[in-house]
One Martini backbone bead per residue (centre of mass of N, CA, C, O) as a GRO file, in nm:
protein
  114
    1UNK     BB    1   1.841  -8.060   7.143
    2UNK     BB    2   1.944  -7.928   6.821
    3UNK     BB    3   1.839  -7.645   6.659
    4UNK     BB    4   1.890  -7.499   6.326
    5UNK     BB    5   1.914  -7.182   6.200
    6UNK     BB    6   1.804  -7.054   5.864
    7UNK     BB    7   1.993  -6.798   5.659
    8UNK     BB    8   1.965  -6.686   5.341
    9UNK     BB    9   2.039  -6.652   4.996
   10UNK     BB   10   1.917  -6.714   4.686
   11UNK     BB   11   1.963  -6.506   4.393
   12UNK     BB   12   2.208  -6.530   4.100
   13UNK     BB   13   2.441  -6.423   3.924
   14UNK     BB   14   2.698  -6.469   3.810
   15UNK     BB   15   2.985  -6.394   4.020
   16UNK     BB   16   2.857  -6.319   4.251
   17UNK     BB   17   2.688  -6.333   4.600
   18UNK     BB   18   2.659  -6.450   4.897
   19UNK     BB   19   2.486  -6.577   5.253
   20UNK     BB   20   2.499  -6.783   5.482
   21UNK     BB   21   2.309  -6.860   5.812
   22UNK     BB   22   2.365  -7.077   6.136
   23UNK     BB   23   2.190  -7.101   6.400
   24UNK     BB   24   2.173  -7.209   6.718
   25UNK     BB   25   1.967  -7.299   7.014
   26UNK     BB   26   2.219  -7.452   7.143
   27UNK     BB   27   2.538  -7.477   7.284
   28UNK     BB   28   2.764  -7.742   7.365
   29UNK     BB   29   2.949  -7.930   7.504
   30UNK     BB   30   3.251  -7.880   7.382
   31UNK     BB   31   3.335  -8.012   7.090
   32UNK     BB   32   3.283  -7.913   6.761
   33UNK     BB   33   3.142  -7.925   6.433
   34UNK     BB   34   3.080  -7.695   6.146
   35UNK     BB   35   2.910  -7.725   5.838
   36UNK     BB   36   2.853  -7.715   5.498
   37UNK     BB   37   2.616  -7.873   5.245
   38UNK     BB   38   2.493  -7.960   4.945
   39UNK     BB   39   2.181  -8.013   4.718
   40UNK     BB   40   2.158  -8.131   4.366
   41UNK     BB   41   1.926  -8.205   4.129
   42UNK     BB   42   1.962  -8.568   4.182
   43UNK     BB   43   2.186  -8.506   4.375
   44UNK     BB   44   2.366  -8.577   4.635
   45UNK     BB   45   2.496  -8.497   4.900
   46UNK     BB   46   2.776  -8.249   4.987
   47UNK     BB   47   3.069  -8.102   5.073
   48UNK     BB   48   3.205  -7.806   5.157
   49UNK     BB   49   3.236  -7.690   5.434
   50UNK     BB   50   3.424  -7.694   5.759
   51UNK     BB   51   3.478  -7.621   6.132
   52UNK     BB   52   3.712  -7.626   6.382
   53UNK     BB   53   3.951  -7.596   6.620
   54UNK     BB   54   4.159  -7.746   6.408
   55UNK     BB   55   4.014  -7.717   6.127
   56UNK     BB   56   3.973  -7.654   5.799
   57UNK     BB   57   3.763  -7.690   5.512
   58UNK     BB   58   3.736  -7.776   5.145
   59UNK     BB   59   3.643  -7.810   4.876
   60UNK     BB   60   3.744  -7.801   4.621
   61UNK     BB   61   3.497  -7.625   4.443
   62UNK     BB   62   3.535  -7.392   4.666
   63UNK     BB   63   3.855  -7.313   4.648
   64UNK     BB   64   3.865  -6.918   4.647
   65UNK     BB   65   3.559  -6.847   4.724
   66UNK     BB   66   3.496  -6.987   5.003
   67UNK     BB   67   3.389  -6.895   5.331
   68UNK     BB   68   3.424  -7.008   5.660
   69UNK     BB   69   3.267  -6.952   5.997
   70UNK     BB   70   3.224  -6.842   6.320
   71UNK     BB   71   3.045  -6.837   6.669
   72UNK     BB   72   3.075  -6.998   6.962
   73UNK     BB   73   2.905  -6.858   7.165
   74UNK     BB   74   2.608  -6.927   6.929
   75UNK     BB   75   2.641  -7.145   6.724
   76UNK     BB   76   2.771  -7.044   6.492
   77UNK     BB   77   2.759  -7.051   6.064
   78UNK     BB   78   2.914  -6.916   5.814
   79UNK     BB   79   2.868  -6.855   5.429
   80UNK     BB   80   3.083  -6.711   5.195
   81UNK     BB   81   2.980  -6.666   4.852
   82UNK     BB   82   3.216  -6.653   4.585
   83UNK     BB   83   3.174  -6.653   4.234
   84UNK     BB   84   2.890  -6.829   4.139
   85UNK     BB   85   2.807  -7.075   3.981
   86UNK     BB   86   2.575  -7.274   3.844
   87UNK     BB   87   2.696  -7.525   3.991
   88UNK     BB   88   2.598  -7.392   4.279
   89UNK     BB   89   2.288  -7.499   4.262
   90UNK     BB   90   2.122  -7.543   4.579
   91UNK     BB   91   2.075  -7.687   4.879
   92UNK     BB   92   2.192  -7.564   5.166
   93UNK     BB   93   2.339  -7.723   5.465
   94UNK     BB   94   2.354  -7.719   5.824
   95UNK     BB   95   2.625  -7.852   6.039
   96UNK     BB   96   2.629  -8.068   6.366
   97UNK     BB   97   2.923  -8.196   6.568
   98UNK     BB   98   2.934  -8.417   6.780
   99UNK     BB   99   3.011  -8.723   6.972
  100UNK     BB  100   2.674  -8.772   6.974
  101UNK     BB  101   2.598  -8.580   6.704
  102UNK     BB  102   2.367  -8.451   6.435
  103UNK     BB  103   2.284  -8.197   6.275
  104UNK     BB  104   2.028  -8.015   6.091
  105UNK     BB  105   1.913  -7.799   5.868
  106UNK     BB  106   1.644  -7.723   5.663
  107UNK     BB  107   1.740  -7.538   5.421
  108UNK     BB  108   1.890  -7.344   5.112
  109UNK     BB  109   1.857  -7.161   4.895
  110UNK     BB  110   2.060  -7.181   4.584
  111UNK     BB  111   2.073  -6.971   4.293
  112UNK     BB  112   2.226  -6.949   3.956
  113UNK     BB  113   2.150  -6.685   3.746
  114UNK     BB  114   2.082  -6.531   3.390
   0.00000   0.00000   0.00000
């Protein structure tokens, strides 16, 4: 059983910056696949952007702006979210995706707001 433990998010005026980060609590053996997805009040959990030792991945709606990283010996990986818009506000989510299992964060508030 792998848990993610996440910090960071909270409060931004538009503009802003924020970063989200989610350590594991041990790493997997083989390749993983990490990234974060986020769910806003009333709409569906979506895709926001994946890191693999293959791929990097972004939603439309976030390339240009977020960063996603990683550090595979910690089994972490981090969301820097530059220029937030109020569209961006959810709750985000990182996710651990192995050959036979997906792992979820607790879940961490992102509000955008003037």
């Amino acid at each position: 059983q792998v848990y993610l433990a996440q910090s960071g998010g909270g409060l931004v005026q538009p503009g802003g910056s924020l970063r989200v980060d989610c350590v594991a609590s041990t790493v997997p053996n083989g390749d993983f696949e990490m990234g974060w997805y986020r769910q806003a009040p009333g709409k569906q959990r979506e895709f926001v952007a994946t890191l693999s030792h293959k791929n990097t991945d972004y939603a439309d709606s976030v390339k240009g702006r977020f960063i996603i990283s990683r550090d595979n010996f910690q089994g972490s990986v981090y969301l820097q979210m530059n220029n937030l818009q109020p569209s961006d506000t959810a709750v985000y989510y990182c996710a651990m995706k192995t050959l036979s299992n997906t792992y979820w964060g607790q879940g961490t508030q992102v509000t955008v707001s003037s």
